[in-house]
C-alpha positions in Angstrom: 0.0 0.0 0.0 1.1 3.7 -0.2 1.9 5.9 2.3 -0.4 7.7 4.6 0.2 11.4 5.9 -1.9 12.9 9.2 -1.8 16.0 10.7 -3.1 16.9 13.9 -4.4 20.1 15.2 -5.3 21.4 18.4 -5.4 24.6 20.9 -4.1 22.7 24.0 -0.5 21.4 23.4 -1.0 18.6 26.1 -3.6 17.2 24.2 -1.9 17.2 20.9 0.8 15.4 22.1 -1.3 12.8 23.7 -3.6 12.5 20.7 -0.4 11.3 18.6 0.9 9.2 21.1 -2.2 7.4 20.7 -1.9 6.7 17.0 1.6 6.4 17.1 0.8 3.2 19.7 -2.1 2.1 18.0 -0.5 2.3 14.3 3.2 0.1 15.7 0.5 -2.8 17.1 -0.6 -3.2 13.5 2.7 -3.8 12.4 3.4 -0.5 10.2 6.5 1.8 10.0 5.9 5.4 10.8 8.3 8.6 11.2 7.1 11.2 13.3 5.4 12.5 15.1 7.4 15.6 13.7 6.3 19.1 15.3 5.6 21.8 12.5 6.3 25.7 13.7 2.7 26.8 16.1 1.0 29.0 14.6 0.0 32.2 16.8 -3.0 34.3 15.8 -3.0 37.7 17.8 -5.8 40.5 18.2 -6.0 44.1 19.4 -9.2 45.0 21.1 -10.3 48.6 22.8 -11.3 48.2 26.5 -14.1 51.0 25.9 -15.4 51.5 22.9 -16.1 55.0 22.9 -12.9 57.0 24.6 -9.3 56.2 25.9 -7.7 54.4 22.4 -4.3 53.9 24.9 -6.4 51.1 27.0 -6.8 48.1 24.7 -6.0 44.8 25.5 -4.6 41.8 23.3 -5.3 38.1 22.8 -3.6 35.6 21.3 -4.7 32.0 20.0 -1.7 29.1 19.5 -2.6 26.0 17.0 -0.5 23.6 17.9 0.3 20.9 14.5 1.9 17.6 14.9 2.7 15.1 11.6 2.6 11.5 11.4 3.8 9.3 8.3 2.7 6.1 8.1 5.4 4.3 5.6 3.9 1.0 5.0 0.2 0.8 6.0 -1.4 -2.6 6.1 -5.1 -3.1 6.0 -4.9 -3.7 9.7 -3.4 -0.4 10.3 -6.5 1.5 8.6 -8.8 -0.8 10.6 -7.3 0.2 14.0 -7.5 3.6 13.2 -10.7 4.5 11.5 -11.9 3.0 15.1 -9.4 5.1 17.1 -11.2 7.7 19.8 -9.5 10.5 20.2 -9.6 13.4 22.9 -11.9 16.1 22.5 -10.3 19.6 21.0 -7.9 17.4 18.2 -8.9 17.5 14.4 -6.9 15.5 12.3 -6.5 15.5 8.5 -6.0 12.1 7.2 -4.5 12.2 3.4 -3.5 8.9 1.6 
């Protein structure tokens, strides 16, 4: 079979790295060959807002939202290996792109 790529997404860094423990356990029981999980560069989305929204532009505050992005490749994925994962449950606040 060809190779598999996923990427997994998330807020919360602890549960990223969780999530691909999981797979990364679940996809060496069914006897594939993976690299990874690699860490791509987190993204940071940051926002300005006004305190007030009529007077005083010096009092704003800012916020800031981090995606963090692990990726997985699954060398040599066996029937088995597909299996085990489409039945894989995950922790909420992961999404996952799975791209053959």
């Amino acid at each position: 079979m060809q190779g598999i790529r996923i990427k997994i997404k998330g807020f919360d860094s602890k549960v990223v790295e969780q999530a691909s423990k999981q797979i990364v356990e679940v996809v060496l029981r069914s006897g594939a060959k993976i690299t990874g999980p690699i860490p791509l560069p987190t993204k940071t989305k940051r926002w300005t807002v006004i305190k007030s929204p009529h007077i005083d532009k010096r009092g704003m505050e800012t916020f800031e939202l981090k995606t963090y992005i692990r990726l997985i490749d699954i060398v040599d994925a066996t029937p088995k290996t597909i299996e085990s994962l489409s039945h894989l449950e995950l922790p909420a606040g992961v999404g996952i792109d799975i791209k053959s």
